[in-house]
C-alpha positions in Angstrom: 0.0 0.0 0.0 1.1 3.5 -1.0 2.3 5.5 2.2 0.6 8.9 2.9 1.7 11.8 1.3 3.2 9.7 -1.9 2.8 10.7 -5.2 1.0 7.0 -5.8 -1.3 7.5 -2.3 -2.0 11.2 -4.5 -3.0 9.6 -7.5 -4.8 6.4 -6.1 -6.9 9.1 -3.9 -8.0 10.2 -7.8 -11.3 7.8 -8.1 -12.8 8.9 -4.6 -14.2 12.4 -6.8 -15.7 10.1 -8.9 -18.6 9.0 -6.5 -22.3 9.8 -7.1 -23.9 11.8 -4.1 -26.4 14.4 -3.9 -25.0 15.4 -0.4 -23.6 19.4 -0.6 -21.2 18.1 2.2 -20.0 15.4 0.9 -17.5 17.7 -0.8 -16.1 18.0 3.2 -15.2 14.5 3.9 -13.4 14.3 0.6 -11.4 17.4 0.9 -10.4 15.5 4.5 -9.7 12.7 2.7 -8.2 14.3 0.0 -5.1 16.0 2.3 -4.7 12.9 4.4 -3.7 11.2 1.7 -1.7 13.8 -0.1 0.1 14.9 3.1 -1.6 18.0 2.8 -1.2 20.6 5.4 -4.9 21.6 4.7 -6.7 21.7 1.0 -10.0 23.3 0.6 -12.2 24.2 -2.6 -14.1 28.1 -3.8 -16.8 28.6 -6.0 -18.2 31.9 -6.3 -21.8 31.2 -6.6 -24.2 34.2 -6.1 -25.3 33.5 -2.6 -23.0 32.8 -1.2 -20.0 32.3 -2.5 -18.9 28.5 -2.0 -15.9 28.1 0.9 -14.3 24.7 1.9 -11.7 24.2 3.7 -10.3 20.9 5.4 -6.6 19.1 6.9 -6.5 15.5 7.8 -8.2 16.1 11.1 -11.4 17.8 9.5 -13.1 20.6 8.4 -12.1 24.5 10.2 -12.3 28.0 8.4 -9.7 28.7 6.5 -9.0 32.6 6.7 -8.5 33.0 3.1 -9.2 36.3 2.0 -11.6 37.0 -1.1 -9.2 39.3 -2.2 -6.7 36.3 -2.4 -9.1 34.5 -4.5 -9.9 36.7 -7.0 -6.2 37.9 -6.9 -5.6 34.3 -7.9 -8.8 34.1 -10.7 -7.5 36.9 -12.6 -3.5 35.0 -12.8 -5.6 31.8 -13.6 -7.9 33.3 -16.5 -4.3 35.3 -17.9 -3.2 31.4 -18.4 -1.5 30.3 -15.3 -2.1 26.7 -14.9 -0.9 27.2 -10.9 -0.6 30.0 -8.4 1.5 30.3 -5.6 0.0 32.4 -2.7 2.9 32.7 0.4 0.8 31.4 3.5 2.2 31.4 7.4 3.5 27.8 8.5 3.8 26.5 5.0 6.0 26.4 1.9 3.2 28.1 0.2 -0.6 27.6 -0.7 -1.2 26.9 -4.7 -4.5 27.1 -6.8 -5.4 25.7 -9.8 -8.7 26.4 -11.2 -12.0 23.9 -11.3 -13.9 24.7 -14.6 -16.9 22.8 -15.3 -18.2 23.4 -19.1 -19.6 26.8 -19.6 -19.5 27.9 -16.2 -17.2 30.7 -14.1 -14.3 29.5 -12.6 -13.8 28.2 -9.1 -10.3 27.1 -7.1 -9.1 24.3 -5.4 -5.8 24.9 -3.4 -3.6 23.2 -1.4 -0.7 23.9 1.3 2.4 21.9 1.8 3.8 22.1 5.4 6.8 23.8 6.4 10.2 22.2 5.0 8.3 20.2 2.4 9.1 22.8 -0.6 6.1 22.6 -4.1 7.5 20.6 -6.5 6.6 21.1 -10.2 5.2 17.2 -10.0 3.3 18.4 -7.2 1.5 21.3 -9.0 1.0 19.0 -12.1 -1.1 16.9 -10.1 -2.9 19.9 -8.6 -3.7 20.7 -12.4 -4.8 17.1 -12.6 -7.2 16.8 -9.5 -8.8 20.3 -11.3 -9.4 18.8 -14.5 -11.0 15.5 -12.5 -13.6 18.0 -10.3 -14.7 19.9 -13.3 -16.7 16.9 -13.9 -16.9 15.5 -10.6 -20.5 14.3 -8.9 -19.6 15.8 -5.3 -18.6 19.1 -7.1 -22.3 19.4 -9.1 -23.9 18.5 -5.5 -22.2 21.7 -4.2 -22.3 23.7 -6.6 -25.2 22.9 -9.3 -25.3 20.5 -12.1 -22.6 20.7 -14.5 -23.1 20.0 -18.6 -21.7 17.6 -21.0 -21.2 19.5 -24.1 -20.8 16.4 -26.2 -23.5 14.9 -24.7 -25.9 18.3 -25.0 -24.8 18.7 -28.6 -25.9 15.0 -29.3 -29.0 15.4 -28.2 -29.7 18.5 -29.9 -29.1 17.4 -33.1 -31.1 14.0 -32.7 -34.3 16.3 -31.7 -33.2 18.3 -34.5 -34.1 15.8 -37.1 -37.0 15.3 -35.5 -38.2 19.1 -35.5 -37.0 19.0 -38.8 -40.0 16.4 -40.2 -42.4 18.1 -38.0 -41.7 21.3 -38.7 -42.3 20.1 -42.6 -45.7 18.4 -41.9 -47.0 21.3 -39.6 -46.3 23.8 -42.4 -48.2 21.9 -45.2 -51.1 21.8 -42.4 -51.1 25.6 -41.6 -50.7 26.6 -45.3 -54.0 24.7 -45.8 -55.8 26.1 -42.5 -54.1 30.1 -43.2 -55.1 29.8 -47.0 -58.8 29.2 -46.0 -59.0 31.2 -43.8 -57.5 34.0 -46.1 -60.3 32.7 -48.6 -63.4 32.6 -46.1 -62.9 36.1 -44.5 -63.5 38.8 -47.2 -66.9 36.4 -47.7 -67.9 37.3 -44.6 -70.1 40.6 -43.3 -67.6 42.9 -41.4 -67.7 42.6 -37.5 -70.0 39.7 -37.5 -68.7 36.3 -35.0 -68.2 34.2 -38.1 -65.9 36.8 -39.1 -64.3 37.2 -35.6 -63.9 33.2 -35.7 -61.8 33.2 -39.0 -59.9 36.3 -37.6 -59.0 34.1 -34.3 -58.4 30.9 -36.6 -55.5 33.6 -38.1 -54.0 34.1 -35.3 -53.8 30.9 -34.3 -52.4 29.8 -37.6 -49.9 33.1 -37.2 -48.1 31.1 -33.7 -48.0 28.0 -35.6 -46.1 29.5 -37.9 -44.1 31.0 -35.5 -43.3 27.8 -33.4 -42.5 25.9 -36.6 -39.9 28.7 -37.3 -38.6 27.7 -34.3 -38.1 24.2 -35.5 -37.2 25.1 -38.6 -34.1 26.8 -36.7 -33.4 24.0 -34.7 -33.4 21.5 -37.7 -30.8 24.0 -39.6 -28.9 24.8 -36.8 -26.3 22.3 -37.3 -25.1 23.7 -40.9 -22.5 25.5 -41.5 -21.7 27.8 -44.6 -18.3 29.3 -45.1 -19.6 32.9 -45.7 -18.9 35.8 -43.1 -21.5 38.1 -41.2 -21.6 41.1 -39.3 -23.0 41.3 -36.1 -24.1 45.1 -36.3 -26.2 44.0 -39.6 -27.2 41.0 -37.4 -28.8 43.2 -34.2 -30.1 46.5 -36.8 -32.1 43.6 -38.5 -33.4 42.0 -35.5 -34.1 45.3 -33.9 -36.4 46.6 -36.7 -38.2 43.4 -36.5 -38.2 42.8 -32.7 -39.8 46.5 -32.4 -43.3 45.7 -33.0 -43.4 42.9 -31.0 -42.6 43.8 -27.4 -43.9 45.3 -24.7 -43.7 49.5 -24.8 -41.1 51.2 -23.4 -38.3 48.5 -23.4 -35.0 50.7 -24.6 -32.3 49.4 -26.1 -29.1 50.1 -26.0 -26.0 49.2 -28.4 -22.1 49.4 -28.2 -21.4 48.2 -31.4 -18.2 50.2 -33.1 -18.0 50.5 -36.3 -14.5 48.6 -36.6 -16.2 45.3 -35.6 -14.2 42.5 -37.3 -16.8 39.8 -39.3 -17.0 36.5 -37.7 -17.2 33.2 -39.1 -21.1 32.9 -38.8 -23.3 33.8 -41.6 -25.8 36.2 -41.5 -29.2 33.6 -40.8 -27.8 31.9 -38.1 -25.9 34.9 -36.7 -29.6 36.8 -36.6 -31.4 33.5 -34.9 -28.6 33.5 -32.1 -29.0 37.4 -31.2 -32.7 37.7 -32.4 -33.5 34.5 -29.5 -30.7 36.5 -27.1 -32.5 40.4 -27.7 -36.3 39.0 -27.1 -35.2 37.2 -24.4 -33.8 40.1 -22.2 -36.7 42.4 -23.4 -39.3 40.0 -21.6 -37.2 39.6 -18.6 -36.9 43.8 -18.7 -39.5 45.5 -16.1 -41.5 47.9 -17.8 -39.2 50.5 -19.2 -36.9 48.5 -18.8 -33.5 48.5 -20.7 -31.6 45.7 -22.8 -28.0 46.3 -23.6 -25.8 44.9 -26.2 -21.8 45.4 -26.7 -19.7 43.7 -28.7 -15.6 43.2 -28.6 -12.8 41.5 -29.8 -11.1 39.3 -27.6 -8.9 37.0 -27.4 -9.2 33.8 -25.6 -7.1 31.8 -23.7 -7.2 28.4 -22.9 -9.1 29.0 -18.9 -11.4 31.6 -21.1 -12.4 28.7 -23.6 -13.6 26.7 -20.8 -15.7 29.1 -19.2 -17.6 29.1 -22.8 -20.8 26.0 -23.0 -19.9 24.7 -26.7 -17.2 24.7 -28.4 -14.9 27.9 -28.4 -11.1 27.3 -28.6 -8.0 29.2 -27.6 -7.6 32.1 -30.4 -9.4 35.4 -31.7 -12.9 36.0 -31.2 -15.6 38.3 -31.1 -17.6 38.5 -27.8 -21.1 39.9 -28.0 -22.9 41.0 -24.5 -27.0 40.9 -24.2 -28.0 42.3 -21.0 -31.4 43.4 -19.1 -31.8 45.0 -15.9 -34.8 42.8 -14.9 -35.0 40.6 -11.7 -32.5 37.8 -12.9 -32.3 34.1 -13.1 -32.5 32.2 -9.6 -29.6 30.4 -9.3 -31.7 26.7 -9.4 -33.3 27.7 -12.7 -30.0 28.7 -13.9 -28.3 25.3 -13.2 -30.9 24.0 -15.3 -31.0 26.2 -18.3 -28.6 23.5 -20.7 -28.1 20.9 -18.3 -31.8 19.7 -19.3 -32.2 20.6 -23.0 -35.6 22.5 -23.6 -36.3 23.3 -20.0 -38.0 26.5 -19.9 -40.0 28.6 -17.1 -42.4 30.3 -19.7 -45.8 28.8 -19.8 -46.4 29.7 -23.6 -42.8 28.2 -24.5 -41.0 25.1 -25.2 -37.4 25.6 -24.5 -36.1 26.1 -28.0 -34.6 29.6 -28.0 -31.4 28.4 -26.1 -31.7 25.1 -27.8 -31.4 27.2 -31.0 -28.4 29.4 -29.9 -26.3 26.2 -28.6 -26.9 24.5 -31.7 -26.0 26.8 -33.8 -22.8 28.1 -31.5 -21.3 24.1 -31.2 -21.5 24.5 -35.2 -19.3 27.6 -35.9 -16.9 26.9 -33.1 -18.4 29.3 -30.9 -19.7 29.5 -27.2 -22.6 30.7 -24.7 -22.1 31.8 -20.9 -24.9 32.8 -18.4 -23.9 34.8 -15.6 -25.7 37.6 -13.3 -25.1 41.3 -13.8 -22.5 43.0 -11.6 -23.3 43.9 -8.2 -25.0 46.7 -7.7 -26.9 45.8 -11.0 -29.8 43.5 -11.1 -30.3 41.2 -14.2 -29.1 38.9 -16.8 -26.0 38.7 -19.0 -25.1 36.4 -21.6 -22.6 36.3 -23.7 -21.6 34.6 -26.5 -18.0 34.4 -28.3 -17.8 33.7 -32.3 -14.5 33.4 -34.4 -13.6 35.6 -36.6 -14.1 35.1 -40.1 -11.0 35.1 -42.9 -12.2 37.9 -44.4 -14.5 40.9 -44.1 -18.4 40.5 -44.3 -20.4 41.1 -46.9 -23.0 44.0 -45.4 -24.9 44.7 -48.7 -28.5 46.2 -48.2 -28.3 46.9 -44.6 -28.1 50.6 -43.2 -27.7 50.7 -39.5 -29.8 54.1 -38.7 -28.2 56.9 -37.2 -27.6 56.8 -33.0 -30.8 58.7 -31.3 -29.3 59.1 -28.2 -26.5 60.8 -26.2 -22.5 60.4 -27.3 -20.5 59.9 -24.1 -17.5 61.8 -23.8 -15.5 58.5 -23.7 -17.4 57.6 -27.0 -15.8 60.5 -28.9 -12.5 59.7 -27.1 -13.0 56.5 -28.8 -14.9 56.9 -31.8 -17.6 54.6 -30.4 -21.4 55.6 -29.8 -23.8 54.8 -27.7 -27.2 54.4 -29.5 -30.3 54.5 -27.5 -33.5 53.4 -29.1 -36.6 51.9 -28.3 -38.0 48.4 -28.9 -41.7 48.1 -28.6 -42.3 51.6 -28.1 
């Protein structure tokens, strides 16, 4: 048997994340385990959830509070995200406490550390299998039980595109039966006296037909969200276009906002499936909005590192990208309903929908390479961010046909530092 504090007694500890549990504190006795066996002067495990903000901390005896400050941690996020596999943080008593960062798919980072005791210096085998343990509790049972359910991409994307080719056949069938029911009722309403209930009937029949049409839309989307065409779009075409058609369909007084400057790079998603993504993203913060209410989008290059990527739900990898921002000020996503969003495709809190907005997105993300991540606004804000990031195309997008109006709202003084506006604009009003 492998004595404490071995690399082997490290590495045959590895399988104990592994075990199913829906017990929050089960996290605990493994992280006392977990040091035991490592000859760890104490380990312990952050997640910065929303409320509160996930803090573990064990030795071999048990569990006791750390003292780790939150500047420390988010010290050490930053150094993480910049592409540090490991951080050292000097700690009283110790050779040192090092981090390493737990990323489950499409989700903000969180940290598991470890201290060595006095005279026991860090080796770099020592912080490999730091990295190692990290990449095992991204996926790890005890870590979903403390912190919410984590996704499989592979698994979501599978799934996705076997209800896609489903949607796809109905989404055929229910539009031969709606062009039957909208043509006759086209046909039987001028036939009818004005204001009279048969003609009220026909007129509700329309509408009827109208959300059909709408729904199978939505199916139509899903079914074509897996293809991929090699021609460039621009994402200010992309939100002008779904604002104009957005407008007359929300509530009044819902504003809009855009940061979109006029030196946006084209990215590598064409302009149908670039629309369905931000169209789904736009109506979705304008319903959570209050009224007058405000929905926000920006959009920026960046440039992704490896910790980035992960953070993304889909399939974004290390390299240039273009990040686009939709946010509303409305009450926000509880956290329970928010760990459900992709881990159960379709789920949905809206009693007139079915889950296929996000479907939608995802799908059509995973295809170009791109990815999706849900967080809350900023303290003190209130609301709902998402943001998705897209590759950049090879070459400049085509943009013929579409003229972004001029901004009708106020130029910040850091906009014409820039060259960037602020446009402010209503949708639904």
């Amino acid at each position: 048997m492998s004595q404490p504090g071995t690399l082997a007694a490290a590495l045959a500890y590895a399988p104990n994340w592994w075990q199913e549990t829906s017990d929050p504190t089960g996290l605990d006795a493994l992280l006392v385990g977990w040091a035991k066996a490592c000859g760890w002067k104490a380990a312990g495990f952050v997640w910065p959830a929303e409320a509160p903000t996930v803090v573990k901390a064990a030795h071999p005896a048990g569990v006791f509070d750390a003292g780790v400050s939150h500047a420390e941690f988010a010290d050490v996020a930053r150094r993480v995200r910049a592409g540090e596999p490991t951080v050292l943080v000097n700690a009283s008593g110790t050779t040192g406490r090092v981090y390493a960062a737990v990323t489950p798919p499409g989700r903000p980072s969180g940290l598991v550390w470890a201290e060595r005791p006095a005279g026991q210096p860090w080796t770099e085998n020592d912080r490999a299998y730091l990295t190692l343990t990290a990449r095992v509790m991204d996926k790890a049972p005890v870590v979903a039980a403390a912190t919410g359910a984590t996704v499989d991409p592979d698994r979501l994307a599978q799934r996705l595109a076997d209800a896609a080719v489903i949607a796809g056949r109905m989404a055929h069938d229910f539009d031969n039966i709606l062009t039957g029911i909208m043509g006759f009722a086209d046909l039987a309403g001028p036939m009818l006296p004005v204001g009279s209930q048969p003609a009220g009937f026909i007129a509700e029949i329309s509408k009827v037909g109208q959300r059909g049409i709408q729904f199978t839309q939505q199916l139509h989307q899903l079914s074509r969200g897996g293809q991929v065409k090699p021609t460039p779009g621009s994402v200010s075409a992309a939100v002008a276009k779904e604002e104009a058609r957005l407008r007359p369909l929300l509530p009044p007084g819902v504003r809009l906002t855009k940061d979109l400057p006029p030196t946006l790079p084209a990215v590598a998603v064409e302009a149908i499936p670039l629309q369905a993504v931000l169209g789904h993203l736009i109506a979705n913060a304008a319903e959570a909005c209050p009224p007058g209410g405000l929905v926000s989008v920006a959009a920026r290059p960046v440039e992704l590192s490896e910790a980035d990527a992960r953070e993304y739900l889909g399939k974004a990898a290390v390299g240039a990208h273009l990040e686009v921002t939709v946010a509303d000020n409305g009450p926000g996503i509880k956290p329970e309903v928010r760990r459900r969003l992709f881990a159960e495709p379709f789920f949905t809190t809206k009693v007139r929908h079915r889950g296929l907005g996000l479907a939608v997105c995802y799908r059509i993300l995973c295809a170009h390479r791109g990815g999706i991540q849900l967080s809350p606004v900023a303290a003190p804000g209130t609301g709902t961010q998402v943001r998705v990031v897209l590759p950049l195309a090879a070459r400049p997008a085509a943009v013929t046909g579409t003229t972004t109006p001029p901004p009708t709202g106020l130029v910040t003084e850091a906009g014409r530092a820039s060259g960037q506006t602020i446009s402010a604009t209503t949708v639904g009003g």
